[in-house]
N, C-alpha and C positions, 0 to 999 in steps of 0.2 A: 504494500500500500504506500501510500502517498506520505511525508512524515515532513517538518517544518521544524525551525527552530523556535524558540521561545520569541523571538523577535517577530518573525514572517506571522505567528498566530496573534501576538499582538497588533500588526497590521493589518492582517484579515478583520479583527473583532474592530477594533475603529473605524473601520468606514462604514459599519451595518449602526444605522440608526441607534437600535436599540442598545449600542454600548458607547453612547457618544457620552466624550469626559473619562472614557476609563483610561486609567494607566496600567503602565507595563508593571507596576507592584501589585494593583489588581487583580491582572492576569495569571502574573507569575503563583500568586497566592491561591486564587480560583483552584487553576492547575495541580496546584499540589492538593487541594482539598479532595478533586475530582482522584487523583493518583489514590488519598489516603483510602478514600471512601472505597472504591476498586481493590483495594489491597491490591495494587502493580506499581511496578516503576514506571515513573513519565513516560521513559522511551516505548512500554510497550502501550501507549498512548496515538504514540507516532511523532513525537515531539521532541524534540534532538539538541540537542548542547551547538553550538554555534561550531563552526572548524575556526577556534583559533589559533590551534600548535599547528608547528612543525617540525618538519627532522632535516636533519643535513649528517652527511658525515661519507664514511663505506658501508652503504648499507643498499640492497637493491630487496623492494619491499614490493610485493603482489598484497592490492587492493583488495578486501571482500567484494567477492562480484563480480572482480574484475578477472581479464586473462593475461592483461600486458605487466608486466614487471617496471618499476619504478627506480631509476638509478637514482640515487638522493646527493650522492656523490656530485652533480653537475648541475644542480638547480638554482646556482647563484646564491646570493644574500641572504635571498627571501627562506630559503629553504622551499620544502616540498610540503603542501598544506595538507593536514590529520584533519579527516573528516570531524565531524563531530558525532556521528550516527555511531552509536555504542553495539550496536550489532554487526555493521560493517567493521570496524576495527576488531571482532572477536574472529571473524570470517578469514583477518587477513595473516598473511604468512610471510615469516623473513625468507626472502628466497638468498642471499649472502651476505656475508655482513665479518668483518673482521675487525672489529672494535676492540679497543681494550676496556673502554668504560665509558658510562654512558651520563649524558649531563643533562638536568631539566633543568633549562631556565626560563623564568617567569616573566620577564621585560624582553619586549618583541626588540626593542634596539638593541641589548645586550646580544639576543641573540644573533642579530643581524651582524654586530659588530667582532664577534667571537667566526662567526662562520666565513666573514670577510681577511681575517686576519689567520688563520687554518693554511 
């Protein structure tokens, strides 16, 4: 099925009359009540975490879903963008990767500026 992030559902619900004035804290909070009440997570909802990571490094990564292999190795600054779909990422498979260790960082220019200087 069709699946949106927390964003795209708050823009759907704002231009339908009947939710005009609502905010994205609104929404977000609705959503979770909607999740509690269902006993499920968001995602099995259809409602997806935004892609804000990425990866860079030696690492050639096969998307859930997907059949082409991703070289992460050559995607510039930006990195290679992680979906946000929590079921596509369980889907997906390191197809090589010779890392020695692995870094999360949390500020998109740090990262930008670590993967630039690599």
């Amino acid at each position: 099925g069709r699946k949106a992030s927390l964003r795209e559902l708050y823009y759907a619900l704002c231009t339908h009359p009947a939710f005009a004035g609502c905010t994205q804290a609104v929404v977000n909070n609705a959503l979770a009540d909607v999740a509690t009440l269902l006993r499920c997570p968001r995602h099995c909802l259809g409602v997806v975490a935004a892609g804000r990571g990425a990866v860079a490094g030696n690492l050639i990564l096969r998307e859930g879903g997907t059949t082409a292999a991703v070289d992460c190795s050559d995607r510039g600054a930006g990195g290679h963008a992680i979906s946000g779909d929590i079921e596509a990422l369980l889907r997906s498979e390191i197809v090589a990767c010779d890392a020695q260790a692995l870094l999360v960082i949390e500020k998109d220019a740090t990262f930008q500026q670590l993967v630039e200087a690599r």
